[in-house]
N, C-alpha and C positions, 0 to 999 in steps of 0.2 A: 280573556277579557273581550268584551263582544265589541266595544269599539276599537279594538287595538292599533288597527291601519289610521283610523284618523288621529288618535291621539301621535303615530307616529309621525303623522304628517302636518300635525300643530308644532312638536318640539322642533320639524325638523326645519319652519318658518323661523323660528327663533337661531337655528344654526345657521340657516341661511344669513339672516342679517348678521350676527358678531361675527360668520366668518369675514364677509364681504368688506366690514368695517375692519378686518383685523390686519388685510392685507393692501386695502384700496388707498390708503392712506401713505404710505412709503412711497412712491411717484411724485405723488404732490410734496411734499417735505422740501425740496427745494423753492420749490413755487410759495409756499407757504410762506418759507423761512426769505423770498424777495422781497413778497408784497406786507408781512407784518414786521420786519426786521429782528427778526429771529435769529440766534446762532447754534451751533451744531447740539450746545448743551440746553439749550431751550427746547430743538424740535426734539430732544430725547425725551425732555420731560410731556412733552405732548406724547409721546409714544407710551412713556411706563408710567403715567398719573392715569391712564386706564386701568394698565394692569394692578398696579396699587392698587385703586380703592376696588377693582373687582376681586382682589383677592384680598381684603382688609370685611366686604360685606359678606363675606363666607362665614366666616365663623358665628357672627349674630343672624346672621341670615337663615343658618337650620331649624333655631328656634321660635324667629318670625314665622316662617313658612308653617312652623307645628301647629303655632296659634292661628293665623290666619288661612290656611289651607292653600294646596297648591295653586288654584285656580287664580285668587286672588294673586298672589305673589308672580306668575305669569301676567296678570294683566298689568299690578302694578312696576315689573320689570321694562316691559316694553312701555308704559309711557314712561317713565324717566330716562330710558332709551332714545325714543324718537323727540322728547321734548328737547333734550340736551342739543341734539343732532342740528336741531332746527337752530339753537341759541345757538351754535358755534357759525351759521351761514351767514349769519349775522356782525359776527366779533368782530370787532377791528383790532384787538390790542391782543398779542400772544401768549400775554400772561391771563385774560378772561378764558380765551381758546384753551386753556390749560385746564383752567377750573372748572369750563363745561364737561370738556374732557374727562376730567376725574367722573363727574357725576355720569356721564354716559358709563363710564365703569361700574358705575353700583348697579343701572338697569341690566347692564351685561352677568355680574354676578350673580345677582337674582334667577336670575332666568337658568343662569348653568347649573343653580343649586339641584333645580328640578328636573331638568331635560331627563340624565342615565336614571334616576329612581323609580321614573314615572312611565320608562321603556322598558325598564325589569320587571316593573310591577306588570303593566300590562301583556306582557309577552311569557308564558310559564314555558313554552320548549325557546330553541333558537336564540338565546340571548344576545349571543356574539355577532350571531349573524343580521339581527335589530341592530343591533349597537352599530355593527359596519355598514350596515344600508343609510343608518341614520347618517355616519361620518360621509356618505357620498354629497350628503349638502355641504357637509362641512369642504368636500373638495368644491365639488360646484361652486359657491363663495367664495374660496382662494383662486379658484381660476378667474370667474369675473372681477375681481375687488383688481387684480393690476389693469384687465384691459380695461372695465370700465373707468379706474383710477387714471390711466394713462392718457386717454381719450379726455377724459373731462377736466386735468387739470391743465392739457391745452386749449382749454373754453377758459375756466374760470375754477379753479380749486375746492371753492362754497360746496359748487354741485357735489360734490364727493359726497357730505355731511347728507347733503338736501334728500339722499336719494333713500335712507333710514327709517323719512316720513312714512309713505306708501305702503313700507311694506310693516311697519308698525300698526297701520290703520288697520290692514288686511288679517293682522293678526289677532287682534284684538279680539272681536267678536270670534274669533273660531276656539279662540282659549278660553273663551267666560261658555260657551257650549260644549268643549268635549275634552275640556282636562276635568278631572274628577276632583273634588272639593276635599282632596283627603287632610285633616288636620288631627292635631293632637288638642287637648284638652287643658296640657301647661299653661301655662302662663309664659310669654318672651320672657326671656333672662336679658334683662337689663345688665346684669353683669358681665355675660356675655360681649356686649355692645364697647363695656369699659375697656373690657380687658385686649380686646382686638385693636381700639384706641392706640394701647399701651403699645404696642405691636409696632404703630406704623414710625418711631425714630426709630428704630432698630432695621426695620428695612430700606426706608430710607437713607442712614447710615450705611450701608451693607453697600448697596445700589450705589450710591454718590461716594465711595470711599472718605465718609467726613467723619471724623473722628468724633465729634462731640457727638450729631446723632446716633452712632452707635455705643458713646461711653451712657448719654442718657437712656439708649435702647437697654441696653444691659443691666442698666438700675431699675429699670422700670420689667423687665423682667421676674422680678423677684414677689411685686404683688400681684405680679398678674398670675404665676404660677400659683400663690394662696387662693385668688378668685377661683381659679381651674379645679382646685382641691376640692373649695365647697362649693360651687357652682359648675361643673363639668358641661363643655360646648360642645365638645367629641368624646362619642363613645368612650370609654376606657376599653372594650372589647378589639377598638382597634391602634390597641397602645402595645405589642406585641414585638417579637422579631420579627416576624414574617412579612407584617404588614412594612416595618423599618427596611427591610431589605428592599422590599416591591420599591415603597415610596424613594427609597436611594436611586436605584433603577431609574427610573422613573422621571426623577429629578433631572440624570447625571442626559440621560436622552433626549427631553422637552430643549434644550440648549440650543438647539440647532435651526428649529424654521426657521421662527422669524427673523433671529439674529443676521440666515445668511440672506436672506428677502433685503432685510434691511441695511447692511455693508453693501450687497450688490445693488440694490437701486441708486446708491450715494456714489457707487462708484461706474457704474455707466453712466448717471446724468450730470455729475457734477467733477468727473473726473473724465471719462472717454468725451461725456459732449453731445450723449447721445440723443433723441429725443422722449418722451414718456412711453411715445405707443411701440416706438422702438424697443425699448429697455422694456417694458411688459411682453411683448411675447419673446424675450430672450429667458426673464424669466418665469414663466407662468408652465412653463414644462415640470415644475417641480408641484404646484399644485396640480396639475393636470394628473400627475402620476398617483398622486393624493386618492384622485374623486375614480383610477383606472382600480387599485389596488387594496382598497380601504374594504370591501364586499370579500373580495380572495382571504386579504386577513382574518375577517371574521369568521367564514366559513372555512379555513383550514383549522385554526382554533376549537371550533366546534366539531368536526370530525377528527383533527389528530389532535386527542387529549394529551399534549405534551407544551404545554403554554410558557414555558419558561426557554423552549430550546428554539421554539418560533421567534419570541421576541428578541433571543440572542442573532439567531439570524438577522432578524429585521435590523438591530441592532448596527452587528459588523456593515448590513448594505447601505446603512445611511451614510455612519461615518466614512468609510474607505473613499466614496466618490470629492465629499467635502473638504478632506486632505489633499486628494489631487488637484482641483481647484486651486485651493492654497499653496499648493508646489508649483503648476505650471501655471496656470491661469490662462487654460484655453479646452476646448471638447465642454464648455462652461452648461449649456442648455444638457447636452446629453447625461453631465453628470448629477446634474439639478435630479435629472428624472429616473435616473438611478435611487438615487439618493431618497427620492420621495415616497417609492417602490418599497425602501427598504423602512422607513418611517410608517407607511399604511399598514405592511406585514405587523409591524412591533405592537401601533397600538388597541386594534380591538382587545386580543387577549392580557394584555397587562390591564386595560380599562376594566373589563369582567373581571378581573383576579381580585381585584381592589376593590372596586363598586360593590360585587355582588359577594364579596368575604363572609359577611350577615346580612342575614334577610331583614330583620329588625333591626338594621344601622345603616340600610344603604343610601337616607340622605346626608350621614354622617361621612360616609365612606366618598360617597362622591364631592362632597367638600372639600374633604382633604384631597382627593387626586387633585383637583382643580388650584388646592394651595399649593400642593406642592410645584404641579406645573409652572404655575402661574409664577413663584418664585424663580423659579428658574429662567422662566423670560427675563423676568426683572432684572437678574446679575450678568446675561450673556449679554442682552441691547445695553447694559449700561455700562458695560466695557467698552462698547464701540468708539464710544467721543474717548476717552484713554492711549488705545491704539492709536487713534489718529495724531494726537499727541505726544506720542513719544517716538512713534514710528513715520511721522509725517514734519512732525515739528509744526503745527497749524494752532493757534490758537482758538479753541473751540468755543472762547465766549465772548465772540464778534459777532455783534449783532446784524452788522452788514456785509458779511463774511460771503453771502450769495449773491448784493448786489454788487460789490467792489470787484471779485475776482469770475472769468467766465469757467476759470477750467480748475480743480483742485486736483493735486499730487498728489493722491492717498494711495496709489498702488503697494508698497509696502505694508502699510496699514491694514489694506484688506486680505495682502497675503498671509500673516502675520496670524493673521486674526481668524479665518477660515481656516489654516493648520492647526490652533488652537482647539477651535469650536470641536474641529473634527476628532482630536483625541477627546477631550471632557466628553463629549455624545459616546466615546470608544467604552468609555470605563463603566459605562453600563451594565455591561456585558457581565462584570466582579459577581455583583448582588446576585446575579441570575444562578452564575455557576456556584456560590454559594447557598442559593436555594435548592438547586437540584441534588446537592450532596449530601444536602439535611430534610431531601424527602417532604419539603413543607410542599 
């Protein structure tokens, strides 16, 4: 493809912003949770009513983007992005902050439906090695999102959201110029739209351990599979073992960023004492290994075609450093960047195993990775307020829980909870060596 570097360098604006947002945000959380009087289960829901509705607009989102073409679906991504961003500097109340929130999720989905299809498409050798160049924004974002998070929300917390604008503006016009207008000729499947609907008490439930959303999730299950039947939103080509194993994988590994990002910023600033800029370059050595590592992945991938024994590797390096953490609770930076080392190995070639399965399904294929990941945030951050609870004894739905108290006792909590994280990320490893022994 003749513009292939710029189109790279459109999606790679688009990673730049949802990374920056995905990690700048954790610093501020206590600041947040002073000044709107937020409590621990509130700022969670600010955290995963992104990930929700970004992984709730995937499934109708394939065949919006069919119909209206990529182009458009990039531009209309990043303004409901930057617009949200803008309405949250503004919010005064934590439950508004919430609902801008969700909606900056669906500009973030959008946008991710297209980024891997549109880097396969345009790139016919190398794909891994796109993929991982592309992921260096994605590190570059996690590195800035804590220092510039940590820095701005001892100014004022707003700026966090504010800073979304600019680089939404910037992107704008370069997408309606060099993303290619690729569209299908269907018609949206409105069905589509219902049946993801049907989806979100079930995750919800899932997430908040609340029994009813999940007994209605599971009723509602049963039409939505009929829609699925006669309305199909995902390939049925990628309804397979191969693909169920990868996506287990997949799953069982995504468990791990944010969750430990977000335990450790809670527990340096609201438990050590620490200050934001402080607590960011304590932990920013774990993105940093991200944006060092994420190029090595793909291009080992790409030259050692053995992609299942790479991600195991990567696999065993993440987990092992984040158990340690958990046991001792000290060597914290150095094992962060272990740990991210072994994250950037894993995912270029799990990303191409999956995305690029069908050449004719890869914006189906990149869907689903993103839902499955995306899931997977969902249940690891929403264990957090949990742990704290039962391993803290703290009551997580005080809402003046960070102006009443300077210092919180979650050490157990986080230990607790990083030993956890660390095996679930371990069991990855199962699917892989099942793949390798069935030659898929």
């Amino acid at each position: 493809m003749k513009n292939k570097y710029k189109v790279l360098f459109v999606t790679t604006l688009s990673t730049v912003m949802a990374a920056i947002d995905s990690t700048i945000i954790y610093l501020a959380l206590p600041f947040i949770g002073r000044d709107l009087h937020g409590s621990i289960s509130e700022l969670t829901w600010l955290l995963v009513s992104y990930i929700i509705s970004s992984t709730i607009i995937l499934i109708p989102g394939i065949k919006i983007t069919a119909r209206i073409g990529r182009r458009l679906s990039y531009i209309y991504g990043f303004l409901l992005f930057s617009l949200s961003s803008l309405g949250i500097t503004v919010s005064p109340y934590i439950i508004l902050s919430i609902i801008l929130r969700f909606i900056e999720g669906l500009g973030a989905g959008i946008l991710s439906i297209t980024d891997i299809p549109v880097i396969l498409d345009a790139f016919d050798d190398n794909k891994s090695t796109a993929i991982g160049i592309n992921s260096i924004s994605w590190g570059i974002g996690t590195i800035a999102g804590p220092l510039i998070g940590g820095y701005l929300s001892s100014i004022d917390w707003r700026l966090i959201f504010l800073i979304n604008v600019p680089i939404g503006i910037i992107a704008i016009p370069f997408a309606y110029r060099y993303i290619p207008s690729v569209r299908s000729m269907e018609n949206p499947d409105s069905y589509s739209i219902i049946a993801a609907a049907m989806m979100i008490p079930l995750i919800v439930g899932i997430t908040f351990i609340n029994k009813y959303f999940i007994i209605a999730g599971i009723i509602l299950i049963i039409p939505a599979l009929i829609i699925y039947r006669r309305h199909p939103f995902i390939s049925r080509k990628l309804l397979n073992l191969r693909i169920f194993l990868l996506g287990l994988s997949i799953f069982f590994e995504a468990f791990a960023f944010f969750a430990v990002i977000y335990i450790l910023s809670l527990y340096f600033e609201a438990d050590l004492g620490y200050n934001p800029i402080y607590a960011s370059l304590l932990i920013i050595w774990y993105p940093v290994s991200s944006l060092i590592f994420n190029p090595v992945g793909g291009y080992i991938s790409d030259y050692i075609k053995k992609p299942y024994l790479i991600m195991g590797i990567g696999a065993l390096a993440e987990s092992l450093p984040i158990i340690f953490i958990g046991r001792f609770m000290f060597y914290i930076p150095e094992m962060l960047f272990i740990s991210g080392a072994g994250g950037s190995i894993y995912w270029p070639p799990s990303t191409t195993a999956l995305a690029d399965s069908y050449s004719d399904a890869r914006t189906d294929a990149s869907s689903l990775l993103f839902i499955i990941r995306n899931t997977s945030l969902l249940l690891s951050i929403s264990l957090i307020p949990l742990f704290i609870f039962f391993y803290s004894g703290i009551d997580i739905s005080l809402g003046n829980l960070f102006i009443l108290n300077e210092r919180l006792n979650i050490y157990n909590s986080v230990s607790y909870f990083l030993i956890f994280i660390g095996v679930v990320n371990m069991l990855s490893i199962i699917p892989l060596i099942i793949l390798r022994k069935q030659n898929f």
